[in-house]
C-alpha positions in Angstrom: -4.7 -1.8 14.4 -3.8 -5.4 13.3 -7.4 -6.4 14.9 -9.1 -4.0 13.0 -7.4 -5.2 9.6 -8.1 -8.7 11.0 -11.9 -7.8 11.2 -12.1 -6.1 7.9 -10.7 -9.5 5.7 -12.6 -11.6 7.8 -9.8 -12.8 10.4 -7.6 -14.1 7.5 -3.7 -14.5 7.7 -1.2 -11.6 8.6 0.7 -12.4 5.9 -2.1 -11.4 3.6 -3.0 -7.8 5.4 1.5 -7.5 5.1 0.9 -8.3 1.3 -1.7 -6.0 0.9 0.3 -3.0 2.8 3.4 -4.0 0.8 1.4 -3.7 -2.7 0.0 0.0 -1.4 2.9 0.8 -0.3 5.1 -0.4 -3.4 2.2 1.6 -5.5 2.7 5.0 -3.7 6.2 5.1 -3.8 5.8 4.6 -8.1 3.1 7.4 -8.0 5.3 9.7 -6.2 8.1 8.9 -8.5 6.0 9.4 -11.6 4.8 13.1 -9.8 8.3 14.0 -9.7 8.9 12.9 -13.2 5.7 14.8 -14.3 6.9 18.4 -12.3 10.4 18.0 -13.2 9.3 18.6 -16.9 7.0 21.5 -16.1 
């Protein structure tokens, strides 16, 4: 898996791919809060 990601950015740094899972993952967990938000007022 960490070859593929390797591939895909060109064999850059881990540390970049780990920055780039952390930011999606970060960004999911806020959309999930917001969609409980959003049915919690429905």
């Amino acid at each position: 898996m960490a070859d593929a990601a390797k591939k895909a950015t060109g064999g850059s740094h881990d540390d970049k791919i780990d920055k780039g899972a952390g930011a999606a993952t970060d960004y999911l967990r806020k959309r999930a809060q917001e969609n409980k938000r959003d049915k919690g007022q429905e």
